[in-house]
Backbone bond lengths (Angstrom), bond angles and torsions (degrees), N, CA, C in turn:
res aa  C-N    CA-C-N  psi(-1)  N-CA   C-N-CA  omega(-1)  CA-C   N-CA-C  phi
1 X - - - 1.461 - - 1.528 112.49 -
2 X 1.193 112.09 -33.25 1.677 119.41 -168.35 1.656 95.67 -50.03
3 X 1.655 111.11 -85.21 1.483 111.88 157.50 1.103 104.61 37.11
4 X 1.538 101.89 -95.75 1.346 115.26 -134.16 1.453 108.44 -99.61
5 X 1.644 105.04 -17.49 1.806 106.98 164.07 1.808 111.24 -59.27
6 X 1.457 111.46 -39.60 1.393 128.85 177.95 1.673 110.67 -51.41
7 X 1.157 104.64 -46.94 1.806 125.54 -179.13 1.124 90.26 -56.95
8 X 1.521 121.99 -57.56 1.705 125.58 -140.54 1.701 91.44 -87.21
9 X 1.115 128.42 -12.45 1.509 120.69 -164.00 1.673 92.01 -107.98
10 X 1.010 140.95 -24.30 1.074 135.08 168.92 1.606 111.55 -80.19
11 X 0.939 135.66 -68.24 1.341 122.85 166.15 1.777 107.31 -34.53
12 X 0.736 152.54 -32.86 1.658 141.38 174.27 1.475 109.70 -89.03
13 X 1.856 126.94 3.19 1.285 121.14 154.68 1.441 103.02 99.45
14 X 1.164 109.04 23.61 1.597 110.90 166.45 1.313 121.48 -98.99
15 X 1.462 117.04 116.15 1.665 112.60 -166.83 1.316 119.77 -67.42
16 X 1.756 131.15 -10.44 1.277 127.39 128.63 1.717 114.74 -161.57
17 X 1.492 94.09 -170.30 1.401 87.21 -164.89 1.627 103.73 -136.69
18 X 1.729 128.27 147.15 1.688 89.71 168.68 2.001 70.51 -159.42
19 X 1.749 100.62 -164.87 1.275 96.88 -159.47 1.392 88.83 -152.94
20 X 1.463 106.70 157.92 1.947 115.15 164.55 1.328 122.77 -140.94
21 X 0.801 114.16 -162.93 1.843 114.10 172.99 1.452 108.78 -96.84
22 X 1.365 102.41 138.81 1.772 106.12 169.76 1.053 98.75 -49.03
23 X 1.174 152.32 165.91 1.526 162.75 70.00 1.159 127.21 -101.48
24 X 1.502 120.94 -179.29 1.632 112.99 168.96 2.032 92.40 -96.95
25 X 1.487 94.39 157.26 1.487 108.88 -158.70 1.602 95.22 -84.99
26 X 1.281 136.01 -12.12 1.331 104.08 164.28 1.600 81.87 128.41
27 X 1.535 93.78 -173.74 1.471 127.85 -156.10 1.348 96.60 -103.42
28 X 1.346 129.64 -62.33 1.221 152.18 149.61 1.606 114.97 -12.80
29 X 1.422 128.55 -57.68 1.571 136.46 173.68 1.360 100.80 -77.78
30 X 1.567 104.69 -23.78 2.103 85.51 -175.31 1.486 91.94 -93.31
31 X 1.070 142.96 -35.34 1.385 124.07 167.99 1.443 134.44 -51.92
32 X 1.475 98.46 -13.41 1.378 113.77 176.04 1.727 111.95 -95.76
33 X 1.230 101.52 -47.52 1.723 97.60 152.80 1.413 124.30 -49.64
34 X 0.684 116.73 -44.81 1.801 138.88 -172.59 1.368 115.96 -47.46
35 X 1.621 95.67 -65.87 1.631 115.07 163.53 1.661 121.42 -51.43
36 X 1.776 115.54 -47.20 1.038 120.67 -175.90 1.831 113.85 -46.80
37 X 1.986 98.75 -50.43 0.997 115.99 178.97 1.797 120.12 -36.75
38 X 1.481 79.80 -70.90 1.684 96.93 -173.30 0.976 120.84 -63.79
39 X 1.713 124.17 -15.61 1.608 103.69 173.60 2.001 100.04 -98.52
40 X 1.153 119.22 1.88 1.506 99.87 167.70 1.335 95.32 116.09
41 X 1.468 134.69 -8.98 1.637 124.56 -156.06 1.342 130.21 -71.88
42 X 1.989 87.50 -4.85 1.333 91.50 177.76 1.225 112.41 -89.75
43 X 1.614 110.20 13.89 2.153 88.81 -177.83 1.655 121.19 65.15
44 X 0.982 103.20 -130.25 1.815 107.95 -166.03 1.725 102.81 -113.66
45 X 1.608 107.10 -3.77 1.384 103.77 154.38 1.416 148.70 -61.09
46 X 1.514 111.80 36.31 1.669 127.09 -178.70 1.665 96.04 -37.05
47 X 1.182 128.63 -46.41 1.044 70.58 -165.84 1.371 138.78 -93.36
48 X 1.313 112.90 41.32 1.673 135.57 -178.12 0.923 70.89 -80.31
49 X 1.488 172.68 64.19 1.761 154.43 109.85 1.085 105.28 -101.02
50 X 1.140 133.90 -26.74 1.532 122.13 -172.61 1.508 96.26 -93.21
51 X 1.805 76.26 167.52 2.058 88.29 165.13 1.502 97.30 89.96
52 X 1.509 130.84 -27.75 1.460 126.38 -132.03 1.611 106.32 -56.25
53 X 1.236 94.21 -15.54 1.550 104.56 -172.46 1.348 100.79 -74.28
54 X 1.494 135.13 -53.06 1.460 140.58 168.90 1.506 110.17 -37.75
55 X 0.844 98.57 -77.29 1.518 125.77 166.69 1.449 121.60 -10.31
56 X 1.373 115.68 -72.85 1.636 128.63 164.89 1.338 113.41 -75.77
57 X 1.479 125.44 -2.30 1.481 112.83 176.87 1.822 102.21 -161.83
58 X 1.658 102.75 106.82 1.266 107.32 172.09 1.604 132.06 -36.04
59 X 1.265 84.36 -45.89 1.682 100.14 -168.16 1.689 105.00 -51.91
60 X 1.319 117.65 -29.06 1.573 104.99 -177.32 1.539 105.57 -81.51
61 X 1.224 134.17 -7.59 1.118 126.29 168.64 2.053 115.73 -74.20
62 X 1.366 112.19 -39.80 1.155 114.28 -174.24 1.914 94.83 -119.76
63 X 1.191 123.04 107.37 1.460 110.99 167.20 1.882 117.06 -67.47
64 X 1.248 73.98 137.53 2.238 95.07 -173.33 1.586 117.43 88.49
65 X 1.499 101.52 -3.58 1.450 102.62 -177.46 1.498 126.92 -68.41
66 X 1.353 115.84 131.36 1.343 131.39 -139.57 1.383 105.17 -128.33
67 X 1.751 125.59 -34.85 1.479 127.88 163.78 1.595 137.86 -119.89
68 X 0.756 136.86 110.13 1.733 128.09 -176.99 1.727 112.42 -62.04
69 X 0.724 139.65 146.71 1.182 143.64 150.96 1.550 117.78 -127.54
70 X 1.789 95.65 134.52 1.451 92.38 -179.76 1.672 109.83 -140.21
71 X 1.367 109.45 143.02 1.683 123.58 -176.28 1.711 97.12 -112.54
72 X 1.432 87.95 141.22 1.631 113.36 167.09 1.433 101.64 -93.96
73 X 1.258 97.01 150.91 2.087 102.03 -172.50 1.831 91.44 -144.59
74 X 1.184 112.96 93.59 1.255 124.20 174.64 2.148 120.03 -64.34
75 X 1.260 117.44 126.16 1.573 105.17 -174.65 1.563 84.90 -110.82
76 X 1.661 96.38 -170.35 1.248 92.05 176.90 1.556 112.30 -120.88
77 X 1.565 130.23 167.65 1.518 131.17 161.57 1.451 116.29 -40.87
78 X 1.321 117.19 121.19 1.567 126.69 159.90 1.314 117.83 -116.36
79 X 1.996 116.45 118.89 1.543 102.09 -161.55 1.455 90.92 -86.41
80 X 1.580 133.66 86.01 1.100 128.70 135.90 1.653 121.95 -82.37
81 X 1.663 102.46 160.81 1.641 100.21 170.41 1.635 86.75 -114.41
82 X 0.940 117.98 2.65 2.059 87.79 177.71 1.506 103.29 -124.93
83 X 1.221 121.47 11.20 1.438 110.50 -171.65 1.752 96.46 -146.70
84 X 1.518 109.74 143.25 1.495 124.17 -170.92 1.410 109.91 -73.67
85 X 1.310 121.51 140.33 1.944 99.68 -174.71 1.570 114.01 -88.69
86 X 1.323 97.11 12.76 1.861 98.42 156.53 1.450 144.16 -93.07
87 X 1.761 67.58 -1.72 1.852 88.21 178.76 1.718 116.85 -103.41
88 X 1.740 108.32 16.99 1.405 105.84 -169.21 1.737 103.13 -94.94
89 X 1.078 117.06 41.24 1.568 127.08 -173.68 1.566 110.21 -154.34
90 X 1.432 80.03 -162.47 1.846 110.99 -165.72 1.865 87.28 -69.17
91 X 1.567 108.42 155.58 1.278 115.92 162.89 1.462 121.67 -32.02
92 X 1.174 165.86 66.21 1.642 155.12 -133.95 1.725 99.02 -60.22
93 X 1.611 101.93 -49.59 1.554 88.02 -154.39 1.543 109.90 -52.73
94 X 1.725 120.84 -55.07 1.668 114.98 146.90 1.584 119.66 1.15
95 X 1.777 92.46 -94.34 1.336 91.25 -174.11 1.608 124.40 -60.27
96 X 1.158 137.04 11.17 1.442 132.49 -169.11 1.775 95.94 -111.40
97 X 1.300 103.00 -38.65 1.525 115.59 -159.58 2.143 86.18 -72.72
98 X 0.745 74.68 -69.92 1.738 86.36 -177.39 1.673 114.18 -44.00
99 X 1.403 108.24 -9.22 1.887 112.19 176.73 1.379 111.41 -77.19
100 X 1.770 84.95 -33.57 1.397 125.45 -138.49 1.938 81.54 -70.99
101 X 1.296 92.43 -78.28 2.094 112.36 173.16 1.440 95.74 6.85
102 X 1.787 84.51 -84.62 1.682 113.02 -155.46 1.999 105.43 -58.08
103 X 1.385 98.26 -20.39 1.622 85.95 173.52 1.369 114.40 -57.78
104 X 1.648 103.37 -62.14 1.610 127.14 171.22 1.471 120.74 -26.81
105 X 1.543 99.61 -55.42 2.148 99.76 167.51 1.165 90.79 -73.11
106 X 1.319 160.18 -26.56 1.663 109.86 -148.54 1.748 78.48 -104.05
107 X 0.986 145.63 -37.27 1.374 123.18 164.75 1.429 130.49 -49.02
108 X 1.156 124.95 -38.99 1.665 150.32 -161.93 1.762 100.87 -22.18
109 X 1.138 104.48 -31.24 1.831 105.86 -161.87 1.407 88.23 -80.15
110 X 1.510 124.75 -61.53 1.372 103.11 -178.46 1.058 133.70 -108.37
111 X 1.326 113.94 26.33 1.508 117.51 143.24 1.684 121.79 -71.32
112 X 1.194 107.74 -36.17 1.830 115.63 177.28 1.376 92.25 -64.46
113 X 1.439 129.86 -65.58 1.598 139.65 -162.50 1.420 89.80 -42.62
114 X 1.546 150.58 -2.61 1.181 126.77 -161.71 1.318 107.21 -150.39
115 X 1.934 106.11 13.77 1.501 105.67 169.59 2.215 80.12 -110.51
116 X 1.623 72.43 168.96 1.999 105.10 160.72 1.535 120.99 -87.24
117 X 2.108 115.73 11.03 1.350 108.12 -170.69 1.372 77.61 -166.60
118 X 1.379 120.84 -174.47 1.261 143.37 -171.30 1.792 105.64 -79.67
119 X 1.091 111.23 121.39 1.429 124.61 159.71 1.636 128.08 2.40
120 X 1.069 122.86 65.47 2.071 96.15 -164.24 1.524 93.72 -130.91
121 X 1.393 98.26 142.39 1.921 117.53 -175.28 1.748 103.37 -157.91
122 X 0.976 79.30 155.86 1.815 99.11 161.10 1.492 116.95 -129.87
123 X 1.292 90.11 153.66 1.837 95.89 -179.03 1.580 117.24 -109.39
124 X 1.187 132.74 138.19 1.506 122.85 -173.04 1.580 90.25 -132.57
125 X 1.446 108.70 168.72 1.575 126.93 162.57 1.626 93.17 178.44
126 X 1.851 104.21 113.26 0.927 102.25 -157.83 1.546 155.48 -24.48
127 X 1.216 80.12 93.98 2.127 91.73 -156.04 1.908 76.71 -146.63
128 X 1.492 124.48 52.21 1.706 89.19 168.11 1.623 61.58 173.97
129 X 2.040 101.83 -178.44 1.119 109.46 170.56 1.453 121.99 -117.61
130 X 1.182 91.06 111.86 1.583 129.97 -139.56 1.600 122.19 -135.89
131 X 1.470 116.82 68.24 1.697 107.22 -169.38 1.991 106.11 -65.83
132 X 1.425 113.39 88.88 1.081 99.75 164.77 1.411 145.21 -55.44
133 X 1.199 88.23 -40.09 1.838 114.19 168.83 1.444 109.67 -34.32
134 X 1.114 129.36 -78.56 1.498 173.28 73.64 1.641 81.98 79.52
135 X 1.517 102.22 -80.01 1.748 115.26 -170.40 1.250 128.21 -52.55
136 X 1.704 94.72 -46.49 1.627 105.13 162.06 0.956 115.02 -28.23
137 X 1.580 104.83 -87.61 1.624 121.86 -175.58 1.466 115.79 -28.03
138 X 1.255 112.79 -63.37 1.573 107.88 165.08 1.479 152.33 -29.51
139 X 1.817 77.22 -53.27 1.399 95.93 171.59 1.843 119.90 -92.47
140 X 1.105 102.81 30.49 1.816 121.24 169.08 1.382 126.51 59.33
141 X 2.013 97.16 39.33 1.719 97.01 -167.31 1.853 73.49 -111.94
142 X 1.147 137.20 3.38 1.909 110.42 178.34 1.420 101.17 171.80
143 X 1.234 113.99 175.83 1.492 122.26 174.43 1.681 93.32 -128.55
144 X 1.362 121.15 -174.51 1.400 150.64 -119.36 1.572 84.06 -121.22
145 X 1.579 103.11 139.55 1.702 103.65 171.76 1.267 109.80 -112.13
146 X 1.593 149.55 164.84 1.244 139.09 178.65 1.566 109.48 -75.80
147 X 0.852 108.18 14.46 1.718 127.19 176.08 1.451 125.83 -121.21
148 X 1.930 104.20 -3.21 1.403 96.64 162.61 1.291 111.65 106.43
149 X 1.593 127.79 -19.60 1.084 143.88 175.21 1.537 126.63 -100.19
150 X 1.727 89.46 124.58 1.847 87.97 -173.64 1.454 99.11 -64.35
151 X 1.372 115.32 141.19 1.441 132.16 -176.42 1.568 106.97 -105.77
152 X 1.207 117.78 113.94 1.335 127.24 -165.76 1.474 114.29 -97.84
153 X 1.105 134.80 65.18 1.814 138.93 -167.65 1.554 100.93 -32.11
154 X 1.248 152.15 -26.04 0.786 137.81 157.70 1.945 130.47 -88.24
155 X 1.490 107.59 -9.97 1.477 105.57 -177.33 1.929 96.78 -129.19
156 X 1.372 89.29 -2.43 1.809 82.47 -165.07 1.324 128.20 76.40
157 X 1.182 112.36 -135.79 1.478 119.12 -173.33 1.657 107.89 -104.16
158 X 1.082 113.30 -35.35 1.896 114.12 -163.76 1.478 98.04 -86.74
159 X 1.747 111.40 81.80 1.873 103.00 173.95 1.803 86.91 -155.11
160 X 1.462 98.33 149.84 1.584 97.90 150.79 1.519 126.05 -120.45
161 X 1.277 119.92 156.28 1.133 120.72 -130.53 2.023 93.78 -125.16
162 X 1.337 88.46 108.18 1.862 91.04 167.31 1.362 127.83 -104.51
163 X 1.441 99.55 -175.39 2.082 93.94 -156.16 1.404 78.49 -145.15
164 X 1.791 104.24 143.53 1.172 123.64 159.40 1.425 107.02 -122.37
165 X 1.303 124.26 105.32 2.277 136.94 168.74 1.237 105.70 -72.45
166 X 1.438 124.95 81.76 1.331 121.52 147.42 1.471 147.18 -120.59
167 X 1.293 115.76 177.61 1.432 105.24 174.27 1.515 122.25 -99.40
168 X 1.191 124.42 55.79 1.268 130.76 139.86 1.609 116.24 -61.15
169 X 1.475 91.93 148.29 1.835 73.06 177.19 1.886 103.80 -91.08
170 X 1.182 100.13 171.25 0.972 121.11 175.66 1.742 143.98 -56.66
171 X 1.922 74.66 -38.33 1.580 93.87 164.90 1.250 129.56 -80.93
172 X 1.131 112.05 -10.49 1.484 123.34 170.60 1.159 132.23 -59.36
173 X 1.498 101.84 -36.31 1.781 107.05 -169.29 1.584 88.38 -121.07
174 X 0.905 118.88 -22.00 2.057 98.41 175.05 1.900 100.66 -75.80
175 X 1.115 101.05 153.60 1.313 139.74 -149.03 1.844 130.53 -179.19
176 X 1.516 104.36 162.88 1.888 87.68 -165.84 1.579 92.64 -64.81
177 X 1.030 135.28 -79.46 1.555 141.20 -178.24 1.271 106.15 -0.53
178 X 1.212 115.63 -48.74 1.909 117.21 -160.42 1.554 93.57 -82.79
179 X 1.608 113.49 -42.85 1.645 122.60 -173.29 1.878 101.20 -54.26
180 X 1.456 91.61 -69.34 1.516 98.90 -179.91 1.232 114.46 -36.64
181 X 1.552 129.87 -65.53 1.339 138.91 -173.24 1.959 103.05 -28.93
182 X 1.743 93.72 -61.42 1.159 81.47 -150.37 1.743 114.09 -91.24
183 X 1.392 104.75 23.68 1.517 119.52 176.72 1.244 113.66 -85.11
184 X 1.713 117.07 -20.28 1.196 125.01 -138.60 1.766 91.11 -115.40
185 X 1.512 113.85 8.80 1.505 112.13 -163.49 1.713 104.20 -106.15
186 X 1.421 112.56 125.72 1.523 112.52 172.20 1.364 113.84 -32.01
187 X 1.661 133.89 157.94 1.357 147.70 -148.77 1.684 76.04 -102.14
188 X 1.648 121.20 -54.37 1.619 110.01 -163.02 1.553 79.79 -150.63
189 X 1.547 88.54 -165.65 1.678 109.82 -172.29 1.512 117.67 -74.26
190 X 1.437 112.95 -10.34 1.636 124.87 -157.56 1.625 135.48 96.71
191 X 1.633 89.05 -17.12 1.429 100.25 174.43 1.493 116.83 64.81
192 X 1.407 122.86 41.27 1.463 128.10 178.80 1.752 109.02 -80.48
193 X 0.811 101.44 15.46 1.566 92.49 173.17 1.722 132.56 72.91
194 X 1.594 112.14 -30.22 1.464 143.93 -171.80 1.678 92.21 -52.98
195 X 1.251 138.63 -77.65 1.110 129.35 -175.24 1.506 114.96 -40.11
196 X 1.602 131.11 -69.75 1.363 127.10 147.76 1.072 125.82 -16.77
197 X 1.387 142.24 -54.20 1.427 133.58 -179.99 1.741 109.90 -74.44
198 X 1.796 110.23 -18.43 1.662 84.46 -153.33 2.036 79.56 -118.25
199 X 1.206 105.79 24.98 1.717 110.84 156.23 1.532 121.38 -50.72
200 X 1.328 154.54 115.72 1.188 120.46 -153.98 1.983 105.46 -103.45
201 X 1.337 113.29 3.90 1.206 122.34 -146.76 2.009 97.95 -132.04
202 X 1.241 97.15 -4.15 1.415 113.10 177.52 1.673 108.42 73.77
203 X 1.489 123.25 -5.45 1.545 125.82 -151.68 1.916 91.97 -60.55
204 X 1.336 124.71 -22.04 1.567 94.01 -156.88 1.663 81.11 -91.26
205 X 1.272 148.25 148.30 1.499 148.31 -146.31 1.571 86.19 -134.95
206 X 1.719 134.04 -23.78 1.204 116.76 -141.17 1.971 94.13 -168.24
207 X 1.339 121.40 162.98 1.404 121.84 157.26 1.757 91.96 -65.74
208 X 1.788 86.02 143.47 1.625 84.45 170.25 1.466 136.37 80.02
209 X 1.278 99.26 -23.35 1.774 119.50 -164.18 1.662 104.63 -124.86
210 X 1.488 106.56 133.91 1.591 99.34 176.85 1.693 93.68 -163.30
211 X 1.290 106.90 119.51 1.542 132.67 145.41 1.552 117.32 -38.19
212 X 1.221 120.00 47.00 1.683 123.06 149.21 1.921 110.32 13.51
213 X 1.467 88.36 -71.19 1.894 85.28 -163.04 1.657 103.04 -64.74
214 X 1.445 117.12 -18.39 1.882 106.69 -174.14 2.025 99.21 -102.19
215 X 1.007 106.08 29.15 1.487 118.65 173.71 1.410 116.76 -79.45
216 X 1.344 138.36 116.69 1.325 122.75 179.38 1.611 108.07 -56.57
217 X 1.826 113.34 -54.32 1.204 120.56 -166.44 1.533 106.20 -52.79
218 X 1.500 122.93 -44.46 0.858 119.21 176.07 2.015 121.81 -50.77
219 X 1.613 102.56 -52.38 1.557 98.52 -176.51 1.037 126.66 -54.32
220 X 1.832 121.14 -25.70 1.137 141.36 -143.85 1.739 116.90 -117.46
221 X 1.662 92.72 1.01 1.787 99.58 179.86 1.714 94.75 -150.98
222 X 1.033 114.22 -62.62 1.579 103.52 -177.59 1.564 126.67 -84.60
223 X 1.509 120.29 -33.75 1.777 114.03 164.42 1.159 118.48 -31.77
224 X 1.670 112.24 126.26 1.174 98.36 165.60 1.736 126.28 -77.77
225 X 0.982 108.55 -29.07 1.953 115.94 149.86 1.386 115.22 -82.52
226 X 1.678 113.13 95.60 1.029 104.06 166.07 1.254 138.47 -130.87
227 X 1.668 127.42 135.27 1.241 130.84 -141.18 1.438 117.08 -43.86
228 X 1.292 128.18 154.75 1.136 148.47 161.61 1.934 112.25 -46.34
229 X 1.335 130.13 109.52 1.573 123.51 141.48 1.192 96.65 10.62
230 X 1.613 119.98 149.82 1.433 137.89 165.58 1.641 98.31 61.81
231 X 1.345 148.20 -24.99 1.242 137.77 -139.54 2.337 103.66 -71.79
232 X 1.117 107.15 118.08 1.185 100.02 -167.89 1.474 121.38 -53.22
233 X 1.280 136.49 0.19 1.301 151.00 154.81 1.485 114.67 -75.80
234 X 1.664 116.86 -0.31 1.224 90.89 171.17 1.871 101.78 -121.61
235 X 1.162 115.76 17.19 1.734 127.82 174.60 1.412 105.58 51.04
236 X 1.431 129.48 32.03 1.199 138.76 175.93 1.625 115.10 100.90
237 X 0.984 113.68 2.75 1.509 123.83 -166.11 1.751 110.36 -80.14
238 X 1.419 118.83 134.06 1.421 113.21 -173.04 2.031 91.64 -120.41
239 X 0.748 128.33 -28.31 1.387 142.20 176.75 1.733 129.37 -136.95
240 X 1.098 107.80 105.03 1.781 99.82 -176.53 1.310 123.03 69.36
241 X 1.143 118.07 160.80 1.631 111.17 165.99 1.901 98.94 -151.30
242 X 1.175 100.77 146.00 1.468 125.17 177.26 1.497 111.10 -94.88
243 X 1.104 120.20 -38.64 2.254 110.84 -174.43 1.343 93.89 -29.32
244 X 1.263 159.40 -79.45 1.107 129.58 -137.11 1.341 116.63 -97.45
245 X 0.887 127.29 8.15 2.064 143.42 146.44 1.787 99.76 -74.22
246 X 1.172 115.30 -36.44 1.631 101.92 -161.49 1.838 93.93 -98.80
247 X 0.978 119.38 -0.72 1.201 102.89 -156.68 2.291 93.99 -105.40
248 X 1.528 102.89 -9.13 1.170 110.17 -176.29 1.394 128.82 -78.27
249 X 1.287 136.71 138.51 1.407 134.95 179.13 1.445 128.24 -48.10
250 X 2.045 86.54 -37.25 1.255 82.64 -165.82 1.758 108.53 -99.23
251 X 1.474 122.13 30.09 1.189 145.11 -178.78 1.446 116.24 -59.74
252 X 1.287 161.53 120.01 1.206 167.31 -91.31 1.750 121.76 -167.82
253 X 1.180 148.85 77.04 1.395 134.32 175.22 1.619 110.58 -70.47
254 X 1.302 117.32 81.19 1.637 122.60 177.45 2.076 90.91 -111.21
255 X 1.779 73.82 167.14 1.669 76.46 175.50 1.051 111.72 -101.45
256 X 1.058 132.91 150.03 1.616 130.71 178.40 1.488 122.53 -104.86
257 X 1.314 110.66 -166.25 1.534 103.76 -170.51 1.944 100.63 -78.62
258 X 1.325 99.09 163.80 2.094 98.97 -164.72 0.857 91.44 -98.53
259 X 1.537 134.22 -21.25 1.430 109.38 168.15 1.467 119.49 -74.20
260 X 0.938 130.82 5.26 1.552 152.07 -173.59 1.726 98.91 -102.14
261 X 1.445 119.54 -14.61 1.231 100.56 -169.30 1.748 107.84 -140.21
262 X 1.799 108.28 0.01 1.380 123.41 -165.41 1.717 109.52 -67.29
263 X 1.097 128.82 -11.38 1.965 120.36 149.57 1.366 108.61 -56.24
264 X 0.895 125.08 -27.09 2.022 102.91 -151.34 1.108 126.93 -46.81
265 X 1.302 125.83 -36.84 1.218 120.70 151.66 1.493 143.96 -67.81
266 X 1.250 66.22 8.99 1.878 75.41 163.82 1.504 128.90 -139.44
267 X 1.470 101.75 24.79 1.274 105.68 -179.45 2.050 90.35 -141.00
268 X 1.443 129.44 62.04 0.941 163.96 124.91 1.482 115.48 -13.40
269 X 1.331 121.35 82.38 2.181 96.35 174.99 1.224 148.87 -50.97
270 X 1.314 77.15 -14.59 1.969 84.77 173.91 1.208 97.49 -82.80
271 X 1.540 146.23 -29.62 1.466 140.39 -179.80 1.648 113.76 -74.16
272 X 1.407 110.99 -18.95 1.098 89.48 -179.07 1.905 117.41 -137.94
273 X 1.347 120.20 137.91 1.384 121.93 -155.87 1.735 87.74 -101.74
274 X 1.506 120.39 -47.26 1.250 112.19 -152.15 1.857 91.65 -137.47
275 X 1.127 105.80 153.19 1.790 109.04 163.28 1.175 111.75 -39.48
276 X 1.364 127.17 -38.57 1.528 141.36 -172.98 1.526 113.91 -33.47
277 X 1.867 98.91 -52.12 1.364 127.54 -177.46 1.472 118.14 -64.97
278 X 1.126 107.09 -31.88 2.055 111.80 172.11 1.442 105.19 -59.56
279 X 1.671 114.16 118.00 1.951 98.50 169.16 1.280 125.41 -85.16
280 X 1.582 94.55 174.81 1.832 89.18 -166.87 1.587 116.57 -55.99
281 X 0.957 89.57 -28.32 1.703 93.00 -170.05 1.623 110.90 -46.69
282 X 1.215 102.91 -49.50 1.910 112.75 159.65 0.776 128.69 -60.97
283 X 1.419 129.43 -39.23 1.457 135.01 174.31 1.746 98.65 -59.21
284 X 1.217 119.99 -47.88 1.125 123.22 -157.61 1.819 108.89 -47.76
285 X 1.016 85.60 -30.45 2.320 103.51 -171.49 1.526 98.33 -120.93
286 X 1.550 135.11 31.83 1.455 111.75 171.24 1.473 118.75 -141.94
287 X 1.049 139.13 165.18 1.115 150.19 167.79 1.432 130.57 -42.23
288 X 1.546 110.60 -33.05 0.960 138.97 173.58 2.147 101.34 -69.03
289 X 0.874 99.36 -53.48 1.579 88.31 171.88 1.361 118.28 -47.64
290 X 1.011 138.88 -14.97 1.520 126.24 -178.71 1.683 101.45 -80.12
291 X 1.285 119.07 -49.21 1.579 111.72 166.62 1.406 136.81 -48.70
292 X 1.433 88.35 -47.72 1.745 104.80 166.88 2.273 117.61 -55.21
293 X 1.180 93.45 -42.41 1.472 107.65 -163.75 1.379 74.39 -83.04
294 X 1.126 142.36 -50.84 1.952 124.51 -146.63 1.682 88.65 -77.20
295 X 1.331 133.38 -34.05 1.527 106.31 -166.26 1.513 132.24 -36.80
């Protein structure tokens, strides 16, 4: 089955696809949550505390669920300095969740053909509590960057990453291909240091480790106080920041999906000083609205 889920996810523009077993992730990821918690790293992100139960174990999100499936969704490079190049499009989680759907029907016949009950899943892209990162890796599309980012050998770093929770079984779609794939994937990034040095705000302190509250991306989309235009903590940044995606080896110039990239011309730096300057009409479909609306 894998095969041909792989076939079917590439024809709909997903730069790849792979799959694992529901389980809860272990002792090991909740200790790693755990830690994040307790020393504060999440900043003003409480709600990285809830859910934890969701969180470390799929199955309470979808009852009977037996496989994860996960797609890479590649965007493309935007040489902005004040704006993230994932934000030069349509809302993603929308558009990813909605690829995501139409994957699900055009498989549906033999995915059911291979449960004991009727078909049932949910779709996430981070909009739920949901370690995608985490799943990827598992499911044999990348390993871990010292910057926090699943590293995708085939899309790199600039993709977001969706989840399908269902009850297919498991045995169905694992196979040598899926085994091989994911035997064949680096343990981490190598640990060259490049992301760390070209941080501009110092937040990642460590491989692996990153200070949330000295995060641009963080000040600039999730704080609930968040700095003023010009504010020297944000190094010119009005939305997101890329240095530690651009500054990586294993970093990628692919094209991505256009609906992932259909603003660009209109989100220009010389046009724009403050969020203020983006019109509604954009805000209305982008990413950038969640910053704008939280002020």
């Amino acid at each position: 089955m894998y095969p041909d889920l792989l076939s079917g996810a590439h024809a709909l523009g997903f730069a790849d696809f792979g799959a694992a077993k529901a389980e809860p992730l272990g002792p090991q990821c909740s200790a790693r949550i755990g830690s994040y918690l307790a020393e504060g790293r999440n900043a003003g992100m409480t709600y990285m505390a809830g859910n934890l139960e969701k969180r470390l174990d799929p199955t309470a999100l979808v009852p009977g669920a037996q496989t994860i499936f996960c797609f890479v969704v590649p965007y493309s490079r935007h040489a902005s300095t004040k704006i993230a190049s994932y934000a030069f499009g349509l809302d993603y989680h929308r558009v990813v969740k909605d690829r995501i759907h139409l994957f699900m029907q055009q498989n549906h016949e033999m995915l059911e053909a291979a449960c004991t009950e009727p078909l049932r899943y949910r779709v996430f892209c981070d909009s739920a509590p949901v370690l995608e990162r985490e799943w990827a890796v598992r499911c044999g599309l990348g390993f871990w960057g010292c910057n926090n980012f699943m590293i995708s050998p085939v899309a790199g770093l600039r993709t977001f990453i969706g989840v399908a929770v269902c009850n297919v079984p498991f045995e169905a779609v694992d196979c040598g291909q899926l085994r091989s794939k994911k035997a064949s994937l680096p343990t981490d990034c190598g640990r060259c240091g490049a992301c760390l040095r070209a941080c501009p705000s110092g937040a990642l302190e460590a491989p692996f480790t990153m200070d949330a509250g000295r995060c641009i991306s963080y000040l600039t989309i999730e704080a609930d106080e968040k700095p003023a235009a010009g504010d020297c903590r944000l190094h010119g940044r009005l939305f997101g920041c890329d240095s530690c995606l651009e500054a990586c080896r294993w970093n990628r110039d692919i094209e991505g999906w256009s609906e992932l990239s259909c603003h660009s011309e209109s989100l220009k730096d010389e046009e724009i000083a403050t969020l203020s300057d983006i019109s509604e009409e954009i805000l209305a479909d982008s990413p950038v609205a969640r910053a704008v609306k939280s002020k």
